[in-house]
C-alpha positions as a Markdown table, in Angstrom:
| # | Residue | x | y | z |
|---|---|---|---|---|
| 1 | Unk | 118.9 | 33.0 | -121.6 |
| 2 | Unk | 116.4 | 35.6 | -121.5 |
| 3 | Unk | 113.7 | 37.2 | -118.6 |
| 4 | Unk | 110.7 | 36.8 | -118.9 |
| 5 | Unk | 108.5 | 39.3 | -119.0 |
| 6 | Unk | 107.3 | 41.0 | -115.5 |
| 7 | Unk | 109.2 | 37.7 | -113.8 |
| 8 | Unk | 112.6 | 37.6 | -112.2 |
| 9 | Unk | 112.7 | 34.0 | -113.8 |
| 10 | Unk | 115.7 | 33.0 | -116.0 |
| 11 | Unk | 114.1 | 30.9 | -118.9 |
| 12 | Unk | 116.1 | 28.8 | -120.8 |
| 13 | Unk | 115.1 | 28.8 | -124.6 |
| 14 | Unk | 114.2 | 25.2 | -125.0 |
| 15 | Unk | 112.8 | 25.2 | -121.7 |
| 16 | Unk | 110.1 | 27.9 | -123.2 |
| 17 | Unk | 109.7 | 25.8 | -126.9 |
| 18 | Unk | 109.1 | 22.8 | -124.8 |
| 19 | Unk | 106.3 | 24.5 | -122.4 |
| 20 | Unk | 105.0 | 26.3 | -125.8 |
| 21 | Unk | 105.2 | 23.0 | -128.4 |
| 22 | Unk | 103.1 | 21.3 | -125.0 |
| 23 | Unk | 100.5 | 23.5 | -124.4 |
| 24 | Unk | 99.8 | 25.9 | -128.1 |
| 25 | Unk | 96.7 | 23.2 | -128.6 |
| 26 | Unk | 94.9 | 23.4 | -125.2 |
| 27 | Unk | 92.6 | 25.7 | -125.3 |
| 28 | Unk | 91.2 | 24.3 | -128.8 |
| 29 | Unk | 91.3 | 21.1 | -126.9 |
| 30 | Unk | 89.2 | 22.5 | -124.0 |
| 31 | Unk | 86.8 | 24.0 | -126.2 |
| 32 | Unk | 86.4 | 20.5 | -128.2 |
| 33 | Unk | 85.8 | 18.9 | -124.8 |
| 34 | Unk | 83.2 | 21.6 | -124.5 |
| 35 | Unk | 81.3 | 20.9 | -127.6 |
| 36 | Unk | 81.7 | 17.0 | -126.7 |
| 37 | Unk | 79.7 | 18.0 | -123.3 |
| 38 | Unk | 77.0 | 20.2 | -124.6 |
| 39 | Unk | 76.2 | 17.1 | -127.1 |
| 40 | Unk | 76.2 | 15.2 | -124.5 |
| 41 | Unk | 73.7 | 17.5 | -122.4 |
| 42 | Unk | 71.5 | 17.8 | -125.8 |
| 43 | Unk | 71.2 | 13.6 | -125.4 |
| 44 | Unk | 70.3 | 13.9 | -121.7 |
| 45 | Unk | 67.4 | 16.4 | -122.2 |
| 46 | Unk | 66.0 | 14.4 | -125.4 |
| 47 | Unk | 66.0 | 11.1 | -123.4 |
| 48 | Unk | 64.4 | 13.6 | -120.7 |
| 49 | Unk | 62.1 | 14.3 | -123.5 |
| 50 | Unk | 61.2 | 11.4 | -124.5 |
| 51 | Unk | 60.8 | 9.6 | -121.3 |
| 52 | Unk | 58.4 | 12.4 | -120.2 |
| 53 | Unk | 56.2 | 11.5 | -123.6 |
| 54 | Unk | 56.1 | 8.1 | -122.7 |
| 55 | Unk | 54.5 | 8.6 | -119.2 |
| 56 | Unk | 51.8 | 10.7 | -120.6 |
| 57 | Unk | 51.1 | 8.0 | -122.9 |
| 58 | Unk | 51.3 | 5.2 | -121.0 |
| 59 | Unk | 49.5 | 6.2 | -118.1 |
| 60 | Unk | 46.6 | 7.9 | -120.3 |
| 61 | Unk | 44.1 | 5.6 | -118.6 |
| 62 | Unk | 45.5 | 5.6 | -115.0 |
| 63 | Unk | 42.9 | 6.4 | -112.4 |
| 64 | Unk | 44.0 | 9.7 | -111.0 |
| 65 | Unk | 45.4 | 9.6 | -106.5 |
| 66 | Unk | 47.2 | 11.0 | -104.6 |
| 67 | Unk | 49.8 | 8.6 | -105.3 |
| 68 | Unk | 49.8 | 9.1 | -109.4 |
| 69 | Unk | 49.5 | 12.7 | -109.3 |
| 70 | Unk | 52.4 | 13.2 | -106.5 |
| 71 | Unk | 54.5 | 10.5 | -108.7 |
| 72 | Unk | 53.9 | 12.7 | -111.6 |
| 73 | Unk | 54.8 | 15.6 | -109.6 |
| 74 | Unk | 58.5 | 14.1 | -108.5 |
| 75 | Unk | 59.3 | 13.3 | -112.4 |
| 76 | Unk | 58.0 | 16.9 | -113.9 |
| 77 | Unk | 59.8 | 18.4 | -111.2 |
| 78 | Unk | 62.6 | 16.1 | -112.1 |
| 79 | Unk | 62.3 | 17.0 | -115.9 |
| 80 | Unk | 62.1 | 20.8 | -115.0 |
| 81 | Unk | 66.0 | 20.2 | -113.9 |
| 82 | Unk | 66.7 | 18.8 | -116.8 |
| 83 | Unk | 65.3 | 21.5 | -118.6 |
| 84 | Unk | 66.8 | 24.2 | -116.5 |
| 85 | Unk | 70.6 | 22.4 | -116.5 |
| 86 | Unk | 70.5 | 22.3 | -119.9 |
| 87 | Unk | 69.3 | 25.8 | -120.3 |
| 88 | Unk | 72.3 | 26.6 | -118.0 |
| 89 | Unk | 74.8 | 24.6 | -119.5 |
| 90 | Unk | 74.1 | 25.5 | -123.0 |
| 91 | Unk | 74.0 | 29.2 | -122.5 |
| 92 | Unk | 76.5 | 31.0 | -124.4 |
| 93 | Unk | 79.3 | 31.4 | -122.9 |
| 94 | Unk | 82.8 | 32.9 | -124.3 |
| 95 | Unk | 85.8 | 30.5 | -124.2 |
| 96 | Unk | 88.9 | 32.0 | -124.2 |
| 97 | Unk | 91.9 | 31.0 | -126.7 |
| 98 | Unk | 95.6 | 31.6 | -127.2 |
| 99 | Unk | 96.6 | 34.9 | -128.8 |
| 100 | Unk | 95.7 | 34.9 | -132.9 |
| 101 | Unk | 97.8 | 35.5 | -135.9 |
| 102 | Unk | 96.0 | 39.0 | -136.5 |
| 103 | Unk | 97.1 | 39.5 | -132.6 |
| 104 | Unk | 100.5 | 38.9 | -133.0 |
| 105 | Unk | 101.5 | 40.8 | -136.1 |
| 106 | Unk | 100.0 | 44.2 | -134.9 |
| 107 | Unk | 101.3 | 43.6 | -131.3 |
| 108 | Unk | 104.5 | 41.4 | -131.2 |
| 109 | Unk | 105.9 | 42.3 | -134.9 |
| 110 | Unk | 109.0 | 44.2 | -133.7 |
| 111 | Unk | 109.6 | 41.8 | -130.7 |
| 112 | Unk | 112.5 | 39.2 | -130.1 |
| 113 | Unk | 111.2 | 35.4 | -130.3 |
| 114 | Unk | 111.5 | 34.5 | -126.8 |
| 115 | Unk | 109.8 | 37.6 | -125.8 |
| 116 | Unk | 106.9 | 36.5 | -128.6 |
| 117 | Unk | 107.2 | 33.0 | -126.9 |
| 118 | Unk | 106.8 | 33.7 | -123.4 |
| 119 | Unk | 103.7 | 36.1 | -124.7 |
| 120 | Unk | 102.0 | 33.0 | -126.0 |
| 121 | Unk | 102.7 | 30.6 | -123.3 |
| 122 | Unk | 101.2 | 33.5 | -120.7 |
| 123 | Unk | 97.9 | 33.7 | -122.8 |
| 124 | Unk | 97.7 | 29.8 | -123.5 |
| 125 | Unk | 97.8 | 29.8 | -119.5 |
| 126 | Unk | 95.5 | 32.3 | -118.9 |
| 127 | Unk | 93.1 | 30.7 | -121.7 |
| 128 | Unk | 93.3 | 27.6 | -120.2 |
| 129 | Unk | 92.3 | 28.9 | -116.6 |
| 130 | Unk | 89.9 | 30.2 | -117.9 |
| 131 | Unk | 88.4 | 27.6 | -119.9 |
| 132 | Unk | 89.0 | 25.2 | -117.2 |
| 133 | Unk | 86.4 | 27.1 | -115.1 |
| 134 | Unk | 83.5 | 27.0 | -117.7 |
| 135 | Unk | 84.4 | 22.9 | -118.2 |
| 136 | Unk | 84.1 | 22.4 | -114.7 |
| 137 | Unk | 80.6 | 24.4 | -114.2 |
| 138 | Unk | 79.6 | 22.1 | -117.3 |
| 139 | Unk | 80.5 | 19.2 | -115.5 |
| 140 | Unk | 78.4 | 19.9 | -112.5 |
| 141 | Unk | 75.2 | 21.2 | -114.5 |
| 142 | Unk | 75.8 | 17.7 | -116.7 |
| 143 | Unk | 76.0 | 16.0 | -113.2 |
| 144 | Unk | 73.0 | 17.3 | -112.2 |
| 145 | Unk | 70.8 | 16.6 | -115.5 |
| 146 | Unk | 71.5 | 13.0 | -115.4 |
| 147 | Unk | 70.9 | 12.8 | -111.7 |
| 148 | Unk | 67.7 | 14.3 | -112.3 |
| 149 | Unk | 66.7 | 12.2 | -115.8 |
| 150 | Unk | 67.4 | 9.2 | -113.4 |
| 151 | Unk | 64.8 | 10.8 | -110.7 |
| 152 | Unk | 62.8 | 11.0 | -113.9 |
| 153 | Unk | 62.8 | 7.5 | -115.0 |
| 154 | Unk | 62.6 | 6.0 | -111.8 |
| 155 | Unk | 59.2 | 7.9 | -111.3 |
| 156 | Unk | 57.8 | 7.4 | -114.2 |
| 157 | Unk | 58.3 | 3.3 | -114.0 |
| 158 | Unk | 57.1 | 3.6 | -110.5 |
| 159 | Unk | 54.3 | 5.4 | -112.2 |
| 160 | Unk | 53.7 | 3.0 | -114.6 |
| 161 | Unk | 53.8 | 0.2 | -111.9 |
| 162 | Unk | 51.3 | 1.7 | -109.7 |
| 163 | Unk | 49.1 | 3.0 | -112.8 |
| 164 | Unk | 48.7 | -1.0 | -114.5 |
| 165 | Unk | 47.6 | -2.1 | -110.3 |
């Protein structure tokens, strides 16, 4: 058994490959969970897009109140949301990932396997606390996008509704 590094811990050895074999792929998997969100967040400010077009063309003869303009109002509003969550969300933003092969030759070559072991576990760690941050801000700007879209669609068939009385 072997300490690990800055820890009073004693770390078995197959204790350490287990944690290692586990965890190597999660920051690649974070960072394809990313991608799968911003796709997602492209798909929510098309629809955005789209329903947006459809009002102005559909309600190109509506007699102009109060009540139109104000519903208007609510869904651009609504769409400006969408655009600004998406602007957010799909800002670039640096993902962190476990050490790399150029990384570990020029810093680890001399060191003992455990020692190289426990090195990689810390950074998969620290990559994935990292990562887990950006996927949870991406949640809540994704959230927010289809909360407003929804504003958006409501709106705009109230819109219509009121426009074809």
């Amino acid at each position: 058994m072997d300490r690990a590094k800055g820890n009073d811990k004693i770390l078995k050895p197959d204790t350490l490959d287990f944690i290692l074999e586990y965890t190597k792929d999660a920051p690649e998997r974070q960072l394809q969970d990313a991608e799968a969100m911003d796709s997602k967040m492209m798909h929510v400010l098309a629809f955005a897009s789209v329903v947006l077009g459809l009002a102005g063309i559909s309600g190109g003869n509506a007699q102009s109140s109060g009540i139109t303009v104000g519903i208007l109002g609510i869904a651009l509003a609504a769409y400006v949301i969408v655009a600004a969550s998406a602007f957010y969300h799909l800002r670039i933003i640096r993902f962190r990932r476990s050490l790399q092969a150029d990384v570990l030759w020029s810093q680890y070559w001399q060191d003992d396997v455990q020692d190289i072991k426990h090195s990689l576990v810390d950074d998969i760690w620290k990559a994935y606390e990292h990562n887990k941050a950006i996927m949870r801000n991406k949640s809540k700007t994704i959230s927010l996008a289809l909360i407003a879209a929804s504003v958006q669609v409501v709106s705009i068939g109230v819109f219509v509704m009121v426009s074809e009385a």
